[in-house]
C-alpha atoms as one frame of an Amber mdcrd trajectory, in Angstrom:
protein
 -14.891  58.200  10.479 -18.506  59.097  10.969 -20.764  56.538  13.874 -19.428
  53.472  12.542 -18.163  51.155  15.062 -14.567  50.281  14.872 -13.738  46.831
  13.450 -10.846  46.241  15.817  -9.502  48.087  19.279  -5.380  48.033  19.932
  -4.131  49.071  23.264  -0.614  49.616  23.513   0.967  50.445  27.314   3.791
  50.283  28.718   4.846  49.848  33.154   8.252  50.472  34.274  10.597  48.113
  32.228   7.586  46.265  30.512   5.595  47.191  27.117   2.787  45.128  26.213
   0.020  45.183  23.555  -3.637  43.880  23.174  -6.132  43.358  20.261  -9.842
  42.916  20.392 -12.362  42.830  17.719 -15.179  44.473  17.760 -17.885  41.436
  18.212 -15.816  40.314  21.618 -16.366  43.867  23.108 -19.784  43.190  24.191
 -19.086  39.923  26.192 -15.944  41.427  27.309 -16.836  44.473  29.143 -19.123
  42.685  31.797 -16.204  40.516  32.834 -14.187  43.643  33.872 -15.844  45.721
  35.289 -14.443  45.370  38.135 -10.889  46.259  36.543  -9.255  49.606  38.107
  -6.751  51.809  37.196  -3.685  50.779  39.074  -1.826  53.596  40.138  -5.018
  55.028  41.493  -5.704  52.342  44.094  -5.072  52.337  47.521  -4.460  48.959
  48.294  -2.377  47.809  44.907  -1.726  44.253  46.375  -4.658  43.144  47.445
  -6.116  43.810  44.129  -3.369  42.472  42.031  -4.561  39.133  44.149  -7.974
  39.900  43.648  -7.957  40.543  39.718  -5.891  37.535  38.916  -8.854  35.447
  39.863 -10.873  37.615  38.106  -8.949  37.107  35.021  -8.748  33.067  35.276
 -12.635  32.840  36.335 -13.903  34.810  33.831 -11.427  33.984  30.940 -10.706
  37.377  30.372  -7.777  37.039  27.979 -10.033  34.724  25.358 -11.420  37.462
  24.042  -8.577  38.791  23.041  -7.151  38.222  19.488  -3.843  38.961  20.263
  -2.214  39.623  23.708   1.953  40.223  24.302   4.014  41.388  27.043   7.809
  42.027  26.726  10.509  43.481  28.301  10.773  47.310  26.789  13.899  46.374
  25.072  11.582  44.340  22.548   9.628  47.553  21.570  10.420  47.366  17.839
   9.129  43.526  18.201   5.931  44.684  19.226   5.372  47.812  17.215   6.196
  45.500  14.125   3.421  43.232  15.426   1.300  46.467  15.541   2.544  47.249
  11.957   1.901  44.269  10.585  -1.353  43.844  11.860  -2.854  47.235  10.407
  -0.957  46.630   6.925  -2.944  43.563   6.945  -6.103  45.373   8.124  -6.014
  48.218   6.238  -9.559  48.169   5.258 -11.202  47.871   8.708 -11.722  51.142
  11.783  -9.059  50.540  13.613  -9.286  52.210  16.985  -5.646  52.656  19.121
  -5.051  54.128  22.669  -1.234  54.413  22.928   1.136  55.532  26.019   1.210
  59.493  26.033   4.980  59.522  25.883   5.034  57.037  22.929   2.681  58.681
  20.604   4.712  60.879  18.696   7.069  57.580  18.083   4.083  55.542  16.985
   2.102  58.038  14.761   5.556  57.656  12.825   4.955  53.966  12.311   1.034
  54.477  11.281   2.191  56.543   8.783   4.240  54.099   6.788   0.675  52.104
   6.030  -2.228  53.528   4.925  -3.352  55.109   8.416  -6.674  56.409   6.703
  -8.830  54.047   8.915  -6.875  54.202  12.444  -7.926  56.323  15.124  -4.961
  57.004  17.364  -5.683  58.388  21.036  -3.417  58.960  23.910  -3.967  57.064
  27.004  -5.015  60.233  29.032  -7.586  61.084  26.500  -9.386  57.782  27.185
 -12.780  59.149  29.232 -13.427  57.147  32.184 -16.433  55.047  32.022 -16.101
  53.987  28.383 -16.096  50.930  27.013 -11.980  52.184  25.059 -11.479  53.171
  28.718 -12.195  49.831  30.363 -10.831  47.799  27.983  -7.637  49.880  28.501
  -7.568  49.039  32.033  -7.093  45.283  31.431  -3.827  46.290  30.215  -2.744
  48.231  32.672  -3.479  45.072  34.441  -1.679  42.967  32.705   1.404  45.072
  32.735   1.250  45.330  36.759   0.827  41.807  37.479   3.516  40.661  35.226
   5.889  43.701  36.914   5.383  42.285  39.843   5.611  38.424  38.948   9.155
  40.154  37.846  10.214  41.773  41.152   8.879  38.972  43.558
């Protein structure tokens, strides 16, 4: 796949009873990634609360979701909903880079699925292979993010 940039970036999570999914193209990364950098792996913080509280603001202030082409959160029992969506969307992009970063326990599951398109073009990375500081890595957080504050919309 050589130094070209990837035409689109799909993040695929999953927290507790929740699986969720978000697509960004490539000319929204660059106004994206100053908007959340202040984003933080949640099971790593200290004080999970307080920045659920914080980050939500962060979110509406900044618009964060906008620059997303496609965001979805569902319960996990809608997982073949949303890996159709996934489907669906790389049949129909099958001539663009498509960069995914996909739960480590769901890979094996999912490199199933690329393989009934073309799959020539995608790049599929576990979570923990993200680096930390990249721009795949930060995007990835706003996920995370997503999936925690919804869990806990859920529970309280």
């Amino acid at each position: 796949m050589g130094a070209r940039e990837f035409d689109y970036y799909i993040f695929i999570d999953y927290s507790e009873s929740l699986i969720g999914y978000c697509i960004i193209e490539k000319d929204k990364v660059k106004g994206l990634l100053p908007r959340i950098s202040k984003f933080s792996h949640y099971n790593s913080l200290r004080h999970k609360l307080s920045y659920i509280q914080a980050i939500k603001k962060v979110i509406e202030k900044s618009d964060v979701l906008s620059y997303f082409l496609k965001v979805k959160i569902r319960k996990m029992i809608e997982t073949p909903g949303i890996y159709s969506d996934i489907v669906d969307f790389l049949s129909k992009h099958d001539n663009c880079l498509i960069f995914v970063s996909i739960d480590n326990k769901q890979l094996r599951n999912f490199l199933k699925l690329v393989k009934m398109t073309d799959g020539r073009n995608i790049k599929v990375v576990r979570e923990s292979e993200l680096k930390k500081g990249t721009k795949e890595y930060r995007m990835s957080l706003v996920l995370d993010t997503l999936l925690n504050i919804e869990r806990l919309k859920n529970i309280g």
